[in-house]
C-alpha positions as CSV (number, residue, x, y, z in Angstrom):
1,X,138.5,28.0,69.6
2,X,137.8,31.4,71.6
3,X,134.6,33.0,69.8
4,X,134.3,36.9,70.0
5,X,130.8,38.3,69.4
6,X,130.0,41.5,68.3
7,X,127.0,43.4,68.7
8,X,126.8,45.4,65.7
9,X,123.8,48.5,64.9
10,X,122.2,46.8,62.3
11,X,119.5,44.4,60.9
12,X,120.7,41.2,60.3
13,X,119.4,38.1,58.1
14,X,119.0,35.0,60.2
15,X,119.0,32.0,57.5
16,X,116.9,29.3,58.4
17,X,118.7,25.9,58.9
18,X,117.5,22.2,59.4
19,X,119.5,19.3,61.3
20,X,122.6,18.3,60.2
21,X,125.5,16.5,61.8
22,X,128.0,19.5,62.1
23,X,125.2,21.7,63.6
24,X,127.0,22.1,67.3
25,X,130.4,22.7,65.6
26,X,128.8,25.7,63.2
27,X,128.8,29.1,64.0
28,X,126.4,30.7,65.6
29,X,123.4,32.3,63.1
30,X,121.9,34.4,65.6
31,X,124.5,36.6,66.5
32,X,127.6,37.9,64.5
33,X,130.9,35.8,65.2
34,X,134.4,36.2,64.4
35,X,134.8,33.2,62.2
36,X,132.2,35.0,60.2
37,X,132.3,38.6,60.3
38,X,135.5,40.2,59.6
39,X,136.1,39.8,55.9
40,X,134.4,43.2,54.2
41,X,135.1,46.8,54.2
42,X,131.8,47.3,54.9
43,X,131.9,44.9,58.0
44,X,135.1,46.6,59.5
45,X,133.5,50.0,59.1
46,X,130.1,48.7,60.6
47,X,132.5,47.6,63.5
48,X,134.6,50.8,63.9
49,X,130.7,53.0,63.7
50,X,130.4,51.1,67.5
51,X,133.7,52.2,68.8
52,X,132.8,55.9,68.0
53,X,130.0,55.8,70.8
54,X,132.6,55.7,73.3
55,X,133.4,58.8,72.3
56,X,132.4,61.4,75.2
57,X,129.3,63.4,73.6
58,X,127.5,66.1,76.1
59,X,129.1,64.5,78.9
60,X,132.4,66.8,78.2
61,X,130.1,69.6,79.0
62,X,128.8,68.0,82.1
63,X,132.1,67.1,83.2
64,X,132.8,70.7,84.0
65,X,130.9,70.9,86.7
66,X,133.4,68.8,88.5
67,X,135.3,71.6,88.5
68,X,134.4,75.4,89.6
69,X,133.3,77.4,86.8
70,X,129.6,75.6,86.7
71,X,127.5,74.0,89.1
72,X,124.2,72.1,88.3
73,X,121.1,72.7,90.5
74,X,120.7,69.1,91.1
75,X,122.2,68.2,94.7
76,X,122.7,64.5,93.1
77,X,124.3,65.6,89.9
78,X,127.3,63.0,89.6
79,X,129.8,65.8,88.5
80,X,128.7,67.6,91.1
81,X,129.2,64.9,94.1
82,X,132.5,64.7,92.0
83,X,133.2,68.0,92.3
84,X,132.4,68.5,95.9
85,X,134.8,65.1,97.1
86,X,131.8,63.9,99.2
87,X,131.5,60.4,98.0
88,X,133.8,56.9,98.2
89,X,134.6,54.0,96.6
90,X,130.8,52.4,97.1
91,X,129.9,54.9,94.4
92,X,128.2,53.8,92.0
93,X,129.2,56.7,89.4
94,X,132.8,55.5,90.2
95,X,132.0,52.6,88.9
96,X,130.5,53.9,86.4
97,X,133.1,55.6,84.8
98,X,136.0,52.7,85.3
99,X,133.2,49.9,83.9
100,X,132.3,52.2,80.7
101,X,135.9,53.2,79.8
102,X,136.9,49.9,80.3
103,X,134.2,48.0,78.0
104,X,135.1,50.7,75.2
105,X,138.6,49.7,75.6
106,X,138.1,45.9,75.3
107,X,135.9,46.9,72.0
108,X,139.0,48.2,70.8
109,X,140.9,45.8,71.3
110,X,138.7,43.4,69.5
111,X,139.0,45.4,67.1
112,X,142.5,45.8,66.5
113,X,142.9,42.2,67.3
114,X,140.8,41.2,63.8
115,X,140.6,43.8,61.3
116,X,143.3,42.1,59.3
117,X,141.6,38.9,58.3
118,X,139.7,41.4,56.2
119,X,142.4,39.9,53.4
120,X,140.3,41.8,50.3
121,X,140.7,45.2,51.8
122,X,143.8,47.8,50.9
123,X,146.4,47.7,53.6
124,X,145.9,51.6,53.5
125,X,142.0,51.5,54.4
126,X,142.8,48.8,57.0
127,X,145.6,51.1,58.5
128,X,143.5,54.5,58.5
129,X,140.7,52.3,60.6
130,X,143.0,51.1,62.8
131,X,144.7,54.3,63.7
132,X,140.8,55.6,64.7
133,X,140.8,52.3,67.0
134,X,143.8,53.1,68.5
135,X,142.9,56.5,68.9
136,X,139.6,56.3,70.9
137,X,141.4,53.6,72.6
138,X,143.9,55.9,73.6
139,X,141.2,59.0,74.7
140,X,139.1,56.1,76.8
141,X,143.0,55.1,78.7
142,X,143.4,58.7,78.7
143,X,140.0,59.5,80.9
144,X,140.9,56.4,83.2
145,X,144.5,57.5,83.8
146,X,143.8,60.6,85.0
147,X,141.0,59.2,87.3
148,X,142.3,57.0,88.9
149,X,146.2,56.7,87.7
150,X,147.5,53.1,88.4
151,X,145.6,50.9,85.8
152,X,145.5,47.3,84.1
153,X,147.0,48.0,80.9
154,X,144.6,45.5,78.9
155,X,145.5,45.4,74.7
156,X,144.2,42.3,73.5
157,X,140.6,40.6,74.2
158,X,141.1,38.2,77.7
159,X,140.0,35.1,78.5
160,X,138.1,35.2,81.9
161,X,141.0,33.6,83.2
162,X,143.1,36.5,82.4
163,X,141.0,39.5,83.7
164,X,142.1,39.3,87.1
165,X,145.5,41.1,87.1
166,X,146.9,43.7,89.0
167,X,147.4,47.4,88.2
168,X,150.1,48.8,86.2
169,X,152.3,52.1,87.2
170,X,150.6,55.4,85.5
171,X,153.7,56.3,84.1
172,X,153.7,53.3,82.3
173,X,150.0,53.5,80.9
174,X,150.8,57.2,80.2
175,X,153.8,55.8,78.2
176,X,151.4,53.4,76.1
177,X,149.5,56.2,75.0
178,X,151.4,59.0,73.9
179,X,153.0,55.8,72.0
180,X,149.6,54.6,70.8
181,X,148.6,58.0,69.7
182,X,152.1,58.5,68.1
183,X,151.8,55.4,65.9
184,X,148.3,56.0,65.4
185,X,148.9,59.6,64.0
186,X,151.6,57.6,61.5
187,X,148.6,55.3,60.6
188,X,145.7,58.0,59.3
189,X,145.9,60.7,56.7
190,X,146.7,63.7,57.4
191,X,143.9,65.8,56.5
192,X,140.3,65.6,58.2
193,X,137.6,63.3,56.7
194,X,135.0,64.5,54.4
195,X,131.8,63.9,52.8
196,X,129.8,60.4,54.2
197,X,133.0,60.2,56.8
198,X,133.1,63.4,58.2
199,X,134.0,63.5,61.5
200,X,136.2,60.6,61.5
201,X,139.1,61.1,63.1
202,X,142.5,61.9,61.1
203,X,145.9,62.4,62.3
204,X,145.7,65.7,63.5
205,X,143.2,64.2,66.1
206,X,146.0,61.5,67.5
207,X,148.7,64.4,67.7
208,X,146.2,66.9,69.3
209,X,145.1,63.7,72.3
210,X,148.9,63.1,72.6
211,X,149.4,67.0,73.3
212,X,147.1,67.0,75.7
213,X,148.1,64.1,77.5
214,X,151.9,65.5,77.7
215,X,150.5,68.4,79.1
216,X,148.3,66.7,81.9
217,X,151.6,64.9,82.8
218,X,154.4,67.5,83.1
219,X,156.0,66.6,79.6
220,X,156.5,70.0,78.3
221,X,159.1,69.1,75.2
222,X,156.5,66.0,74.1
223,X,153.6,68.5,73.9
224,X,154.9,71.0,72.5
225,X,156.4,68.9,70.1
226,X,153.0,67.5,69.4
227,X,150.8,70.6,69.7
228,X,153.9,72.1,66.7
229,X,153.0,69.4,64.4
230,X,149.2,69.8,64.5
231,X,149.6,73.5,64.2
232,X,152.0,72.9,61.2
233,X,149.7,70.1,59.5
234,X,147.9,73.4,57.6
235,X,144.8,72.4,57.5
236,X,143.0,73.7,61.0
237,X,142.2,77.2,61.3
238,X,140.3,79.2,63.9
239,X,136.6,79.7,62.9
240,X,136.5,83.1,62.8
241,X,134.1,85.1,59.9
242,X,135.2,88.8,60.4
243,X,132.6,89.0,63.2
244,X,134.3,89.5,66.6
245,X,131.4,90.0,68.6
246,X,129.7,86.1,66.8
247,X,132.6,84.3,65.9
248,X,133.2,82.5,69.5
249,X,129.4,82.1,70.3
250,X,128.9,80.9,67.1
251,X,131.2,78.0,66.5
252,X,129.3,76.0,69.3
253,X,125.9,76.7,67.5
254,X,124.5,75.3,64.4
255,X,126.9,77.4,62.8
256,X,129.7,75.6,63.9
257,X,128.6,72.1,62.8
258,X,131.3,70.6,61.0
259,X,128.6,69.4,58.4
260,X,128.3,73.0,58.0
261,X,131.4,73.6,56.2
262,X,132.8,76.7,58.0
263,X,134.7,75.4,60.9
264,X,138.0,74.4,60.4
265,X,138.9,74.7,63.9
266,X,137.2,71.3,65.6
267,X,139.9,68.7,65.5
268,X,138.3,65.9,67.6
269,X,133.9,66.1,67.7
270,X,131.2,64.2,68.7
271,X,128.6,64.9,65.5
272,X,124.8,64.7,66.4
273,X,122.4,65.0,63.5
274,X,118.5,64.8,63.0
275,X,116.8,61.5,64.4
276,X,119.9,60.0,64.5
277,X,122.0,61.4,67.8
278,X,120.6,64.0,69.7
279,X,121.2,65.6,73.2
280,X,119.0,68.0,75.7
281,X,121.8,70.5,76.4
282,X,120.8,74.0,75.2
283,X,117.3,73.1,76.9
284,X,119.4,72.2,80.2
285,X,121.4,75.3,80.0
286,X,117.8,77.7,79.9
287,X,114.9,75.1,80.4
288,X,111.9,77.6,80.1
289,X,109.9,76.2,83.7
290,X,113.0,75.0,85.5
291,X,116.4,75.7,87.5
292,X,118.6,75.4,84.6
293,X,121.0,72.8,85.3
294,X,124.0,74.5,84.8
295,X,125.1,77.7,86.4
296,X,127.7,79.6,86.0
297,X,130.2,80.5,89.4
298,X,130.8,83.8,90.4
299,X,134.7,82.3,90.3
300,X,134.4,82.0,86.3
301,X,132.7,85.3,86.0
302,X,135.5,87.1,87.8
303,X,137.9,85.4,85.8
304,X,137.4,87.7,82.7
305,X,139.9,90.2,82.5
306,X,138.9,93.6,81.7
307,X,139.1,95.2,78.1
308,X,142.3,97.2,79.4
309,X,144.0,93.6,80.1
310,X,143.5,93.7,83.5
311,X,141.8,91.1,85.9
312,X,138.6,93.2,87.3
313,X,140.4,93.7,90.8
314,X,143.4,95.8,89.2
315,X,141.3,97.5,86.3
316,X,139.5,100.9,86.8
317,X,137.0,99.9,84.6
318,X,135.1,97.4,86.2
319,X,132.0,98.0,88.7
320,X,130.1,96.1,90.2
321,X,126.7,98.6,91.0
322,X,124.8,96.9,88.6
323,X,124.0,93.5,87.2
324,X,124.3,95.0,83.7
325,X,127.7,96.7,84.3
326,X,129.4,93.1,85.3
327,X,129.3,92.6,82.0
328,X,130.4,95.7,80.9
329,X,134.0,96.5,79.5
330,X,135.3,93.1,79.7
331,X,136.9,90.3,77.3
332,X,134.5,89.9,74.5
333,X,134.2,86.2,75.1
334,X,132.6,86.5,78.5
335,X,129.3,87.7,76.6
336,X,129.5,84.8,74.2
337,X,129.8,82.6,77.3
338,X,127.9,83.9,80.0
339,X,124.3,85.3,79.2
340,X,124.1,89.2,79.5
341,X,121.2,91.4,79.6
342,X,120.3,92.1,76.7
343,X,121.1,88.8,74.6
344,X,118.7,86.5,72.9
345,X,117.6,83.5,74.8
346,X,114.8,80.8,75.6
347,X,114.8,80.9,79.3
348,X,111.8,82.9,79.6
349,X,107.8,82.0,79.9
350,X,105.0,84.5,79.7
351,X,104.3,86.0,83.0
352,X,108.0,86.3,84.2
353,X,108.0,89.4,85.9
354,X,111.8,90.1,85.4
355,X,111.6,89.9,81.4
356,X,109.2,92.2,79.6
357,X,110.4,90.4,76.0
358,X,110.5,86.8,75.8
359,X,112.9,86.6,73.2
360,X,115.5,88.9,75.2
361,X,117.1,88.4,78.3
362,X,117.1,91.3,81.4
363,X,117.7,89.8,84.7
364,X,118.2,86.8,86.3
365,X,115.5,84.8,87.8
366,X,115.7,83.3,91.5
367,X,111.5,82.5,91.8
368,X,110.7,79.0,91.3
369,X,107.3,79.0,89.4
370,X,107.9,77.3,86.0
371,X,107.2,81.1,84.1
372,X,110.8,81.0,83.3
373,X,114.3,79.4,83.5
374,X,115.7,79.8,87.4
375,X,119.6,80.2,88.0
376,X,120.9,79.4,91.3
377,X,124.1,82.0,90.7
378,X,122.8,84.4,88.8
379,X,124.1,84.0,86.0
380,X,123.3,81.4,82.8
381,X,125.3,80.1,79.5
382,X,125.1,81.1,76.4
383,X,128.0,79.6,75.0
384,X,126.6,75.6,73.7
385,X,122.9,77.2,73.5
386,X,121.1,76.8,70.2
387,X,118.5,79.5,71.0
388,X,115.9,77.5,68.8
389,X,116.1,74.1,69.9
390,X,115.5,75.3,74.0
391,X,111.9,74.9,73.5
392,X,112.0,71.5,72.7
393,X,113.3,68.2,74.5
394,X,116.3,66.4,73.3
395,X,115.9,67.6,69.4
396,X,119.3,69.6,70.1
397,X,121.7,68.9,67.2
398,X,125.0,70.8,68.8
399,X,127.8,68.9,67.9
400,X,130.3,68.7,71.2
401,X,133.5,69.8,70.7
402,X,136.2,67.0,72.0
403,X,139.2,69.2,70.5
404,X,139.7,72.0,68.9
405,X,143.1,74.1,67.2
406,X,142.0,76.7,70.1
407,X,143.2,74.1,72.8
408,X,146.2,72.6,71.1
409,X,147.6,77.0,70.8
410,X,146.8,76.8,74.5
411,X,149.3,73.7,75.0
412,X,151.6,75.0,72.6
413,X,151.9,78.1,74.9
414,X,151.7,76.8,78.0
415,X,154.4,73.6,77.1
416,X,156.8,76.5,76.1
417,X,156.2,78.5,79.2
418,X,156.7,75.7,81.7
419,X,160.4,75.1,79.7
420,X,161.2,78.7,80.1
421,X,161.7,79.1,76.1
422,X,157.9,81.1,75.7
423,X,158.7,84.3,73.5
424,X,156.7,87.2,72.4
425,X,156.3,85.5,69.0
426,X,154.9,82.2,70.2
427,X,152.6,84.5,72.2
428,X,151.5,86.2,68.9
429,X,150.8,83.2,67.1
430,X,149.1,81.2,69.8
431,X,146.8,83.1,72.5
432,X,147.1,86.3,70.6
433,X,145.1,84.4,67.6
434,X,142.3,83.5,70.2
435,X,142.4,87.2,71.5
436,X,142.2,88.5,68.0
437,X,139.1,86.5,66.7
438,X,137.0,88.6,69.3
439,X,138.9,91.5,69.5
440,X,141.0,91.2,72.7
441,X,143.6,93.3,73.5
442,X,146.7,91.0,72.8
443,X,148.5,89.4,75.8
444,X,152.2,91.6,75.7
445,X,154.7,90.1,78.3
446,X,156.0,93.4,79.2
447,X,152.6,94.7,80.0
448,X,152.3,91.8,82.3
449,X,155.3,92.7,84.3
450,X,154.7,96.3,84.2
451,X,151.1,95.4,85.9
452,X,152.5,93.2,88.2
453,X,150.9,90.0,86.7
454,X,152.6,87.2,86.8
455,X,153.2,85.0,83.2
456,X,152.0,81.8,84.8
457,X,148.8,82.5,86.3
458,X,147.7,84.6,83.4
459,X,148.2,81.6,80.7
460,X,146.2,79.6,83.0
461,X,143.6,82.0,83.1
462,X,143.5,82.4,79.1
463,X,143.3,78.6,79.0
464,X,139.8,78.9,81.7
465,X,138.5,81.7,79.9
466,X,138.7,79.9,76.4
467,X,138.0,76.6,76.9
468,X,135.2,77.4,79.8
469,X,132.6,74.7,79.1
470,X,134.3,72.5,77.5
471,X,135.0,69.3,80.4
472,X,138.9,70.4,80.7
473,X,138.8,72.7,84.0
474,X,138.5,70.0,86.6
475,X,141.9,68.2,85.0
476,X,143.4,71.3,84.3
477,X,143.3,72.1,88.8
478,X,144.3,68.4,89.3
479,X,147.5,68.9,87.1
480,X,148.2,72.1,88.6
481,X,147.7,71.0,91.6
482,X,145.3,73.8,93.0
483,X,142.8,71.6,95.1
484,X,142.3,73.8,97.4
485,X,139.9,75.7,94.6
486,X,137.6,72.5,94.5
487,X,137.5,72.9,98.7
488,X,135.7,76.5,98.3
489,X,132.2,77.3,98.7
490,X,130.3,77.8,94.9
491,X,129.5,81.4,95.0
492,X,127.3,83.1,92.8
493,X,126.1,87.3,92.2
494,X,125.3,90.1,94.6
495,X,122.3,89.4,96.7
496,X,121.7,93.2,96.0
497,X,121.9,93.2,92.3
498,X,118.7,91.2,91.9
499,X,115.6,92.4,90.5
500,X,113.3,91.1,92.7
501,X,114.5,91.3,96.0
502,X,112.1,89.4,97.9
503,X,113.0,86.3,95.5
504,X,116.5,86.4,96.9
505,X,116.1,87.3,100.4
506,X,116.0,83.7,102.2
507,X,119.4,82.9,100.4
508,X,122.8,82.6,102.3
509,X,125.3,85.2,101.7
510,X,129.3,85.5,102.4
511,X,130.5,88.3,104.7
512,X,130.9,90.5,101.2
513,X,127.1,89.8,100.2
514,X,127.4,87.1,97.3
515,X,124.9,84.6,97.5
516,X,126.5,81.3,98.5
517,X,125.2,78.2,97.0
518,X,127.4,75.1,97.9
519,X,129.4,74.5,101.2
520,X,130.8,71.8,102.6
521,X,133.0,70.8,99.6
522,X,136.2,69.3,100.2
523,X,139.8,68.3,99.3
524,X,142.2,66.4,100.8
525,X,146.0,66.4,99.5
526,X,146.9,63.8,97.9
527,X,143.7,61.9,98.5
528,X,141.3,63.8,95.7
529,X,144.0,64.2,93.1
530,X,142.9,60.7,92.4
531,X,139.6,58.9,92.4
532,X,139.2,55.4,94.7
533,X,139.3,52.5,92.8
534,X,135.5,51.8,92.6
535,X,134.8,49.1,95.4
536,X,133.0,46.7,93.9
537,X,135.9,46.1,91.3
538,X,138.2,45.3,93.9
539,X,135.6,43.0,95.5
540,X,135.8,41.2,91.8
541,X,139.5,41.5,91.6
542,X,141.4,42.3,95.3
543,X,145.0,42.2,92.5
544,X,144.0,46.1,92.0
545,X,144.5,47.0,95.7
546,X,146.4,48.6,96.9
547,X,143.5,51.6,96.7
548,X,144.8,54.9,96.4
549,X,146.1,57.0,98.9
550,X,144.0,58.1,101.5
551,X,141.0,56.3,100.4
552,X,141.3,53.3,102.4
């Protein structure tokens, strides 16, 4: 018989036995079998608890940094070499990713393959937990598809004789999970989880993955099909608390903690609590005697559209004379994303010349000499930063943000576009909500063509602007298939604009005087579209070549 063993996060009693004559035909009493195990509700949710690690938690931050709105100061930052297409199959991060994915998969599938011998437990409570399986199953497919497209499309636990097929066609793997997702939504109830299971995923979650997936693969009518039904579910709403100005920064504080009770808007999270599961990023983000490790790029800084609803180079009210007046009359959410003078922080250590109050931020700092946080743009995040945990090391309680109503208005609008059906009204009930929580002016589509902006490129640009540190920027060039963005030099402020001159004045510069801080990135079309399958892998199984194009 073919014994699965689960490693599950808790104690367990080892009885004591003697010698007997059945002894080698017993199960195991040292680990947890499959003969034994699945029987309770309490031993099907201890099993489901371990598939929720698999779950991306400040990774989806990281993962941004692939693309070009941040960029950490560590030259051997795996998003980073990701980002810049310097690397190859040998990789071990490559691996990395396809091994992880892949063991949270075949979790899931043992999983799904025994949860009903659990004969005492309601069919309902079995189906609810096996809609969360074959959700995260389908989120971990959905990460490997769009790295590396072709995949084995593995549902049931293998025999070692049976891992060692070939790959299967992405459209077909992209089939299996807008299906997955689809029966999965059918499975859970529809509102989200409360109480001791808060956080657990519910249907809106499966609709809202399916959305996105549609959208990542050209199918305009599925996601906006999908994106519709979350938005018609009635039970997400956009955190908002009358203050315009808060509202955005604040939902990916403390504030915004689902266990907080005021956001309705977080569809799909990663919850971290006290002791329990805790992260390091608001302390990345301003470390007080350190480059921070991630920087915001002069490219997501210019993408902030003036107050007037015009990009910077078309609006008479932008300048650029000052580091102050960057920030000045533009989109309210670039303040509750990107730090401006003037804003609390905890980037600064006494004897930083550039701060006279610790507690306030003034200018950036470029001097390395651990009396404050350095920034190798000249600019720092705000958005994710819990201004009282930056002081300490990994006690930062943030939950992440996997999905949120915000992205699934974005899909909406963008599905409908794409099909040529996108209206005024769709435009007032999807990115004119997001506009409205801070106090945008709306997004009117005959203002657009009277400004000579074109419908397209300005949805795109909402989608940036509000989902900016939140892992989706690198996918969202991919589908759109702007490479040639991931090929340019990372650029951060005017070399002029700093405080202390002399701080600055070794760094490289473009012809225009903005301080250049990457070169040498690259993208080759089609080769980057799609990671290499990771090298050792194919040494273990030569059925997944052939490798993708252009990395042979």
């Amino acid at each position: 018989m073919k014994k699965i063993f689960l490693i599950i996060p808790a104690a367990l009693a080892i009885a004591a036995s003697g010698c007997r004559k059945d002894f080698l035909n017993r199960a195991p009493q040292d680990a947890i079998s499959d003969e034994t195990f699945w029987r309770t509700e309490e031993q099907l949710q201890l099993a489901l608890n371990a598939l929720y690690a698999n779950v991306k938690n400040v990774n989806t931050v990281a993962m941004d940094q692939m693309g070009d709105n941040s960029i950490n100061s560590s030259t051997g930052d795996t998003y980073r070499i990701f980002g810049s297409g310097n690397f190859g199959p040998e990789l071990s991060a490559v691996n990395a990713e396809w091994k992880s994915q892949f063991m949270g998969v075949r979790e899931c599938n043992v999983f799904l393959e025994n949860y009903q011998r659990a004969t005492t437990v309601p069919q309902a409570a079995k189906d609810q937990m096996a809609g969360e399986a074959r959700t995260i199953r389908a989120y971990m497919y959905m990460n490997l598809v769009s790295y590396f497209g072709d995949l084995p499309l593995v549902t049931k636990p293998l025999n070692v004789d049976e891992l060692y097929g070939p790959r299967d066609p992405q459209k077909k793997v992209v089939d299996f999970i807008l299906q997955e997702l689809e029966e999965a939504a059918a499975q859970m109830q529809p509102a989200p989880m409360t109480g001791a299971k808060l956080g657990r995923l519910s249907r809106g979650a499966a609709l809202a993955l399916k959305a996105r997936m549609a959208l990542y693969d050209g199918r305009w009518a599925v996601a906006e099909d999908a994106a519709k039904r979350v938005m018609d579910l009635g039970v997400y709403q956009l955190y908002s608390t009358g203050k315009p100005a808060e509202d955005y920064y604040n939902l990916f504080t403390y504030k915004g903690k689902l266990s907080a009770g005021a956001n309705k808007e977080t569809i799909m999270a990663r919850i971290n609590l006290t002791d329990v599961s805790m992260h390091n990023l608001s302390r990345e983000s301003q470390v007080p005697d350190q480059a921070s490790r991630y920087n915001p790029t002069k490219a997501l800084v210019d993408a902030y559209l003036c107050t007037d609803g015009l990009p910077i180079n078309k609006s008479p009210l932008y300048k650029e004379d000052t580091y102050a007046n960057i920030f000045a009359n533009r989109d309210p959410r670039m303040r509750q994303t990107i730090l401006a003078p003037g804003a609390a922080w905890g980037g600064k250590k006494d004897g930083n010349p550039a701060n006279t109050n610790a507690s306030i931020f003034t200018a950036p700092k470029f001097l390395s000499d651990k009396l404050g946080c350095v920034t190798i743009t000249g600019y720092y995040f705000t958005k994710y930063v819990e201004v009282s945990t930056v002081s300490a090391v990994t006690r930062d309680q943030n939950d992440i943000h996997i999905i949120r109503l915000a992205e699934v208005l974005l899909t909406y609008a963008e599905a409908k576009m794409e099909q040529g059906t996108l209206t005024q009204a769709d435009l007032d009930i999807t990115i004119n909500k997001l506009r409205e929580r801070v106090g945008m002016r709306p997004m009117v589509i005959t203002e657009l063509t009277a400004n000579g902006l074109d419908l397209r490129t300005e949805i795109r640009r909402e989608r940036r602007i509000e989902l900016a540190r939140e892992g989706q920027r690198w996918y969202d060039i991919v589908r759109w298939k702007q490479g040639n963005l991931l090929a340019a030099d990372v650029k951060g402020m005017k070399k002029s604009l700093a405080a202390v001159p002399a701080h600055v004045a070794n760094l490289a510069v473009d012809a225009d005087g903005y301080i250049v801080v990457m070169s040498g990135r690259q993208f080759v079309d089609p080769k980057h579209y799609l990671f290499p399958v990771p090298l050792l892998q194919v040494q273990r199984n030569p059925n997944l070549l052939p490798q993708n194009p252009g990395w042979d």
